[in-house]
DOVEXPA-501228 format. One record per residue (C-alpha): residue in three letters; y, x, z. Coordinates in steps of 0.02 Angstrom, whole numbers, plus 50000, padded with zeros to 5 digits. Each point is the difference from the previous one (the first is absolute). Example, Ala and Ser with C-alpha at 12.3 -4.5 7.8 and 13.67 -1.06 7.14 Angstrom:
<nodes>
ALA497755061550390SER501725006949967
</nodes>
This chain:
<nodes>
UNK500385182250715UNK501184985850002UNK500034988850143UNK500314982450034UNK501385003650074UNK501015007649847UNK499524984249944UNK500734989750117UNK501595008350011UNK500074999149819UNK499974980349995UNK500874996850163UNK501645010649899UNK499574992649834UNK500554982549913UNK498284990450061UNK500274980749955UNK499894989950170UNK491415022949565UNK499535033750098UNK498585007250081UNK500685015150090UNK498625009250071UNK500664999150173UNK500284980950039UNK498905001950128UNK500275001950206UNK499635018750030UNK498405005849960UNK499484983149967UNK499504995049780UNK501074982349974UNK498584985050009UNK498545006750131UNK499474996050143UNK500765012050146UNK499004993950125UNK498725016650003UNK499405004750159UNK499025014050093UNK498684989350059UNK499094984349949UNK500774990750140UNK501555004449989UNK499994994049809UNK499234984150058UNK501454997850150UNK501295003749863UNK499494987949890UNK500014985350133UNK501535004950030UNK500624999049834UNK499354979749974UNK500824996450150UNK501775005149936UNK499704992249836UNK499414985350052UNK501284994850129UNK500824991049894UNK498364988349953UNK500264982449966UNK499014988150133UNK499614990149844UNK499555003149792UNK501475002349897UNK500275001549851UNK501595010749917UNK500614998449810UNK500565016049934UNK500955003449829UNK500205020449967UNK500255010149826UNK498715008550057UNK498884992049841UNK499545006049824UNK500165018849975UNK500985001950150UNK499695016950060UNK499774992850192UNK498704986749940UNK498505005550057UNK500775006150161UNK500734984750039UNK498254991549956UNK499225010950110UNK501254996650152UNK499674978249965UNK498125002950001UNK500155013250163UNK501184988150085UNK499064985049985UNK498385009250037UNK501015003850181UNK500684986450028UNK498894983849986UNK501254986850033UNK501045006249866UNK499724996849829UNK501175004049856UNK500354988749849UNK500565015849903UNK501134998049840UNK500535014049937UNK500595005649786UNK500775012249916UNK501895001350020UNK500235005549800UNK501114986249933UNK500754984650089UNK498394988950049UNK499915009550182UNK501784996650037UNK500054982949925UNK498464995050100UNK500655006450147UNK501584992849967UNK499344983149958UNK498715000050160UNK501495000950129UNK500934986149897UNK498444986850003UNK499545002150177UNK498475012549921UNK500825014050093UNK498695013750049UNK499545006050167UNK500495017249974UNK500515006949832UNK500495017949933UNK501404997049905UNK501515008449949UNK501355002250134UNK501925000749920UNK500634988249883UNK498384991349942UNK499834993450186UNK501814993050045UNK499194984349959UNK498614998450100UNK500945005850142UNK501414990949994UNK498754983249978UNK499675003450190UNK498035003849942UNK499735016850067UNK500245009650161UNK500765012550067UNK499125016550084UNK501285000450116UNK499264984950046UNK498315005849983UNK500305013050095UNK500564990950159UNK498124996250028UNK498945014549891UNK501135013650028UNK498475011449930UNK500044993249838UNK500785011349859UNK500295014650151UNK499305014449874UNK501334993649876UNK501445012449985UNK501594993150044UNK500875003549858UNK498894991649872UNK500144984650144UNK501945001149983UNK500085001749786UNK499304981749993UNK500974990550137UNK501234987149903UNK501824999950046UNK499884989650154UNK499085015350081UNK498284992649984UNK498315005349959UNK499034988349901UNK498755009949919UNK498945019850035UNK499705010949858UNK498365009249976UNK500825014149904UNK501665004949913UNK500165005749830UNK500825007549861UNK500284998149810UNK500155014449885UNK499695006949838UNK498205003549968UNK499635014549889UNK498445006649907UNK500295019550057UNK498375006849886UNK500904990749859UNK501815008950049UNK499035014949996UNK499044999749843UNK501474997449903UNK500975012350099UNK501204988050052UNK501115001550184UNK499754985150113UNK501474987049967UNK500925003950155UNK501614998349902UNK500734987749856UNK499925012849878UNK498085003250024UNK499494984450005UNK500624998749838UNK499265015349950UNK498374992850044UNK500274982649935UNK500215008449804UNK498435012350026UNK499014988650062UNK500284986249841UNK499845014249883UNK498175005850114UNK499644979549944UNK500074998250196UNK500674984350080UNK501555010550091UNK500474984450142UNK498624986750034UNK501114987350033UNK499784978149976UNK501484993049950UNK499004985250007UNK499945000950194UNK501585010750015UNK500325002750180UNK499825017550031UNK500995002049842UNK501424992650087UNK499955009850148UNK499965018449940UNK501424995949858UNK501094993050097UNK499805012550143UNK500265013849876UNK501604993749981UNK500375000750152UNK499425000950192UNK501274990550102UNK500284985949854UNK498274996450030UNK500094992450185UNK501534990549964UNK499344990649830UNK501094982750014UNK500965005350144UNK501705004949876UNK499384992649854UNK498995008049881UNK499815016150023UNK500165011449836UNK498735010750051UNK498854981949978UNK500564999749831UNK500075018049949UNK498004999850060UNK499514982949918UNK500685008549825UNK499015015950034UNK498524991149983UNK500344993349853UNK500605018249939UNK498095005250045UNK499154986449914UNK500855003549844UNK499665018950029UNK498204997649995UNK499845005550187UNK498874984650046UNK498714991849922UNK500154992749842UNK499264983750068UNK500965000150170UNK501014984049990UNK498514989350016UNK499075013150108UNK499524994350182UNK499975012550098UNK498015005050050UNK500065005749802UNK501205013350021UNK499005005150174UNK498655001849880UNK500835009849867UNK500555013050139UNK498285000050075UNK499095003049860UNK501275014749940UNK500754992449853UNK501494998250073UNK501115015250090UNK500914989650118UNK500194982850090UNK501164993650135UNK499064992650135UNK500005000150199UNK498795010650125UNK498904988050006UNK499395004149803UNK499175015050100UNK498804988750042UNK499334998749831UNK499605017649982UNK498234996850070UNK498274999449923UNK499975004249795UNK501955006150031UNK499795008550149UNK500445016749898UNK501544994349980UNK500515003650190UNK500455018249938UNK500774996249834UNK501264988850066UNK501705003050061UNK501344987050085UNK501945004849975UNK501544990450023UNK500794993149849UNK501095010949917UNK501844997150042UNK501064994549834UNK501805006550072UNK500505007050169UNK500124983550082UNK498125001850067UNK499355015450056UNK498435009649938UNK499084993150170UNK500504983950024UNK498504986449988UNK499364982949985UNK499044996350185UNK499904992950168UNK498934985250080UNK500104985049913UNK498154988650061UNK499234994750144UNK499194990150113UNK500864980750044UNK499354986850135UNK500324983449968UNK500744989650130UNK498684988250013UNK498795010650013UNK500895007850162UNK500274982750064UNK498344996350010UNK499325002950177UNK498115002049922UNK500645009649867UNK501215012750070UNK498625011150094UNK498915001849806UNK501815004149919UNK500345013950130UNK498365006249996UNK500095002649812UNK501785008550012UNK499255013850121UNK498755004249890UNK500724998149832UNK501705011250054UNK498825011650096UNK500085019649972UNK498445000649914UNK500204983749889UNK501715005849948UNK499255019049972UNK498884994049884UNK501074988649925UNK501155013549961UNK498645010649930UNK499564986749873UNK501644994749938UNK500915016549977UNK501234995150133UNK501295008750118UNK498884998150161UNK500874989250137UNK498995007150144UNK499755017950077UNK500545016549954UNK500085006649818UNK499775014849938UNK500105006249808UNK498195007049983UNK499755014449883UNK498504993349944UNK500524984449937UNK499774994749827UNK501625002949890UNK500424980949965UNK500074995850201UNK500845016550050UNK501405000549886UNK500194980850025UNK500405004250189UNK500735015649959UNK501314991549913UNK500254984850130UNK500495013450126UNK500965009549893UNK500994985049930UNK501985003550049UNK500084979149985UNK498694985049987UNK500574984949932UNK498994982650006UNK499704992049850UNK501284988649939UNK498564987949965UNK499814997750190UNK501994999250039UNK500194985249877UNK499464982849980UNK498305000749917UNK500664987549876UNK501555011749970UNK498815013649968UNK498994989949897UNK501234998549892UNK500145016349994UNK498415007949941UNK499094986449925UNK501234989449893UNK501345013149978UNK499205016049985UNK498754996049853UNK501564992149922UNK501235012850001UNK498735012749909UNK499704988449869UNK501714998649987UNK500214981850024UNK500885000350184UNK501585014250056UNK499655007350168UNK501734991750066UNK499274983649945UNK498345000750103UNK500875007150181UNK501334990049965UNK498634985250002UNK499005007050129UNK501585002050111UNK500284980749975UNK498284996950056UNK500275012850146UNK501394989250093UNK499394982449944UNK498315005950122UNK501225005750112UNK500874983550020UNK498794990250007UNK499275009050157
</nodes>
């Protein structure tokens, strides 16, 4: 059994840029989400649980408030219902507080762009779960969120089962903390194992397999790579880190990077190979979940959250499914190396924390919402790297989650995506009008990062 620890020690050594349920997310003989208030006797019980209303509501407004919340948590969002569950709990609780919830699906650009748009118009939220690196340089630097340091100086509680480490991947340059994660995460190559096996077919741990299993597959009539060109993101990532690992935290930094270029022709190479589907330039991207889920498809590239949606009518899919790195193109990234890290979390806005009737509702919320057992169950739902207690690999765990772990342990480097190092217009650029393009055949690779690099230090500048 692997411990947190190896974990740790991994990342702290590793390249970290400053939605998996595990089993074992839990405090020690406690299950992740109940109650552990059980006692011996009646009164004790009842003694405990006074005890427990008292600490969570010392932070009780004198007077009604009311907080606005945006979150992702919307849609098909694994943590949905959980984070439904917490609003109605919390304002149940707490009867001065009520929450003007929100919340939508992060597919796409409408979350960001609201979110985005809200802070610019003087609609900024209350709190918002948003994403932490790039995305939010310009909220923060419009002076319209604070910092936990801040937070801190007067709820030093708040975020304490947090692990330091996933505290530290999300402070900015300046050494701040603007946001808390509710789990980590990876990104990997998700494989249909009964399908690899049927056809007798090794796992594409290597170049050379995945080829292998890209030509048996089309010749099965099997999709080989569910993969939107459309809504080519992912695409992006795993090509271009194939080309290379240490390229891919340095994308603008000397240029642009061959191993950018070598990986936005690769997908091109695949389209015309027949390894995606034949309608996957105007593909979105819940399509080609689809086509994985329901098995006509042998592969997709997708983050730990799409463990998630191995539930209900596809919950037999939690043993069929593997997660692997991508396979490495040349020697320039290693077998292990990976896509991961902590890239979302939880912002305050300014105003909010300004606001002397406010301020006790906001930190009440915060303890709650970034307590052990929220943040347990959170990472439960969504698939995620858990950011509180201590993990262990369980054996019983279903083969999607374990080897999704597995690997985020074993990984020899994790790399951020270069989506959340960039501008998002830069990277917008990127995947949605210069990907489509350059399989068509109507754009060069150089063309589009040459572009996108314009864009890149015209956002800068203007900062």
């Amino acid at each position: 059994m692997k411990k947190i620890s190896k974990l740790i020690s991994v990342l702290m050594v590793l390249t970290l840029v400053c939605g998996l349920f595990i089993g074992c997310g839990t405090k020690k003989g406690e299950p992740a989400g109940v109650d552990n208030s059980k006692q011996n006797t009646e009164n004790e019980s009842e003694k405990e649980s006074n005890n427990n209303n008292a600490e969570n509501n010392e932070s009780e407004p004198a007077k009604k408030v009311e907080l606005k919340t945006e979150t992702m948590f919307g849609g098909t969002d694994p943590c949905t219902k959980s984070y439904e569950a917490f609003l109605k709990k919390f304002m149940n609780e707490h009867k001065n507080i009520t929450i003007k919830d929100d919340s939508m699906t992060s597919v796409g650009d409408e979350y960001r762009t609201k979110v985005k748009t809200d802070f610019a118009t003087g609609n900024e939220p209350d709190i918002c779960y948003f994403y932490s690196l790039a995305d939010a340089d310009g909220i923060i630097n419009s002076g319209k969120v604070v910092t936990y340091q801040e937070i801190w100086e007067e709820y030093p509680d708040i975020a304490s089962d947090v692990q330091e480490i996933a505290k530290q991947s999300v402070a900015k340059n300046d050494g701040n903390i603007y946001s808390i994660p509710i789990s980590g995460f990876y990104e990997g190559l998700f494989c249909n194992k009964a399908l690899f096996d049927k056809y007798n077919l090794d796992l594409p741990t290597d170049w050379d397999k995945l080829l292998k299993a890209i030509e048996t597959f089309k010749e099965k009539d099997i999709i080989p790579i569910a993969a939107p060109v459309g809504q080519s993101h992912y695409l992006c990532e795993f090509f271009t880190i194939a080309f290379g690992t240490k390229e891919h935290k340095a994308l603008f930094s000397e240029g642009v990077q061959d191993s950018y270029i070598q990986g936005l022709n690769e997908i091109k190479n695949f389209y015309n190979m027949g390894a995606f589907p034949k309608s996957a330039i105007t593909m979105q991207i819940e399509e080609a979940q689809n086509l994985f889920k329901l098995e006509k498809a042998a592969m997709t590239f997708d983050g730990s959250w799409f463990n998630g949606h191995f539930k209900d009518e596809f919950e037999h899919l939690q043993d069929k499914v593997v997660i692997l790195p991508m396979p490495a193109k040349n020697d320039k990234k290693g077998p292990k190396d990976i896509i991961g890290g902590y890239s979302t979390g939880f912002f305050v806005s300014r105003r909010a924390w300004d606001d002397k009737d406010k301020r006790p509702a906001v930190a009440q919320f915060l303890k709650e919402i970034l307590s052990y057992e929220t943040l347990s169950q959170f990472a439960k739902d969504n698939g995620g790297i858990p950011v509180v207690g201590e993990i262990e690999i369980a054996e019983d765990l279903p083969s999607c989650n374990k080897s999704g772990l597995q690997m985020f342990v074993d990984a020899t480097a994790i790399n951020m995506p270069f989506a959340d190092q960039i501008k998002p217009e830069a990277f917008n650029h990127i995947w949605k009008d210069g990907v489509p393009y350059i399989v068509a055949g109507e754009k060069t690779a150089e063309e589009v990062l040459n572009k996108a690099m314009e864009i890149q230090n015209s956002a800068e500048n203007s900062n």
